[in-house]
C-alpha positions in Angstrom: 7.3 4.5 -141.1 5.3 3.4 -143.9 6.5 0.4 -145.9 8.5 1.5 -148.6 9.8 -1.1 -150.3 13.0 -1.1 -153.0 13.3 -4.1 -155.0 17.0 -4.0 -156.3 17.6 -5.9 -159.6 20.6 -6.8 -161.4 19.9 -6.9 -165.2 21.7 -5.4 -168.2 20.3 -2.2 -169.5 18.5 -3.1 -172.3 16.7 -5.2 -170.2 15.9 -2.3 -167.5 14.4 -0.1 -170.5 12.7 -2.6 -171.5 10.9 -2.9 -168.5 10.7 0.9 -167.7 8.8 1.1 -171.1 6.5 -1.5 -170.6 5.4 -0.1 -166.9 4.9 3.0 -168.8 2.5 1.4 -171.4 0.4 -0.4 -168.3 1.2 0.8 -165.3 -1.7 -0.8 -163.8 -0.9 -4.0 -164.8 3.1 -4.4 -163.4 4.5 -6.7 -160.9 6.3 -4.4 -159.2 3.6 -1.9 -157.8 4.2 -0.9 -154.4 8.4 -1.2 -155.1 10.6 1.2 -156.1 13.2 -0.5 -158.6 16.4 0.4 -158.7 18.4 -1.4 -161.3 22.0 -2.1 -161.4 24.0 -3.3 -164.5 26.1 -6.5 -162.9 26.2 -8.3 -159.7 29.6 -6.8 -159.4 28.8 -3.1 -159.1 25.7 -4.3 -156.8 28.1 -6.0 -154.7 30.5 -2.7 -154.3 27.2 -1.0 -153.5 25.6 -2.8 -151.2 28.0 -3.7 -148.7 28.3 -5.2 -145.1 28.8 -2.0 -143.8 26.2 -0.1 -145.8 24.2 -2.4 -144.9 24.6 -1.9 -141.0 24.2 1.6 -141.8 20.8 1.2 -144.0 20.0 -0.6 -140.6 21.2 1.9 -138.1 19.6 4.8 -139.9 16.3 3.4 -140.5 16.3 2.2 -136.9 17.7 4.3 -134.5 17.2 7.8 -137.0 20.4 9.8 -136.5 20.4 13.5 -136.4 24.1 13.6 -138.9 26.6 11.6 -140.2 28.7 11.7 -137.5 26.5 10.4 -135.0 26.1 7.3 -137.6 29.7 7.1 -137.3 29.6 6.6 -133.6 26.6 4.3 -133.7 28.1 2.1 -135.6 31.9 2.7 -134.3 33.6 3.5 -137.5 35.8 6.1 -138.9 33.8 9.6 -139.4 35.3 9.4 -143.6 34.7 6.1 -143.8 31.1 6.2 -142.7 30.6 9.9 -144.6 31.6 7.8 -148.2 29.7 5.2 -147.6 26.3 7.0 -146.6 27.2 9.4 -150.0 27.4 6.1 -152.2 23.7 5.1 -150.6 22.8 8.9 -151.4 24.0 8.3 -154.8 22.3 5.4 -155.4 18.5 6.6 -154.1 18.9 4.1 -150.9 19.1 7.2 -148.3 18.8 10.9 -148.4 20.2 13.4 -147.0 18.4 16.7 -145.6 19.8 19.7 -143.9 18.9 19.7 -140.4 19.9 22.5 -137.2 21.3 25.8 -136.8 24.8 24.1 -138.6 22.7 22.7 -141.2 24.1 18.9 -140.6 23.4 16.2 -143.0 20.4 14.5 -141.6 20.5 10.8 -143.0 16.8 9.5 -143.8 15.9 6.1 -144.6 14.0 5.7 -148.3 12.5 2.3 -147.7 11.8 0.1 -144.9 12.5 -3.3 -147.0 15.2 -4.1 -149.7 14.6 -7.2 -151.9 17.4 -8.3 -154.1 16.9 -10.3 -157.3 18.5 -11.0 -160.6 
């Protein structure tokens, strides 16, 4: 897999316009190339995102590529709605995606990035 790497910031959003412009205005000249950012408002909405068990899944679906959901949910031993809500909040907020796969078109989880870096 290539290295992808997110780089997930908490900062209010003033702060991630801000940003977004100036990468705009030089985007040759930005400390983040090579990093996709994905920005979230308060440590508190990253923390309901990024869970323990999102983050097993992140981990299980980067590593051991399931073909669908539920053979995430037996991977990693948990609940089949459980596991489906979780890996739709990850969808949701760009860290997976989701691509129709088979004769029964099931969701095929993909990993986004290879690396996740968290800073405020």
């Amino acid at each position: 897999m290539k290295m992808n790497r997110a780089f997930l910031v908490v900062e209010p959003t003033k702060e991630a316009f801000a940003r977004f412009a100036s990468v705009l205005k030089r985007p040759s000249k930005t400390k983040y190339k090579g990093y996709t950012i994905i920005s979230f408002p308060s440590f508190e909405i990253l923390g309901k995102v990024i869970t323990g068990a999102r983050l097993e899944l992140l981990s299980v679906i980067k590593n051991q590529k399931p073909n669908s959901i539920q053979e995430v949910s037996r991977m990693v031993e948990r609940d089949f709605k459980i596991v489906y809500t979780d890996v739709k909040i990850l969808v949701e907020y760009g860290l997976i995606e989701l691509k129709e796969s088979g004769v029964r078109k099931a969701a095929l989880p993909k990993a986004k990035y290879s690396e996740f870096i968290i800073a405020s």
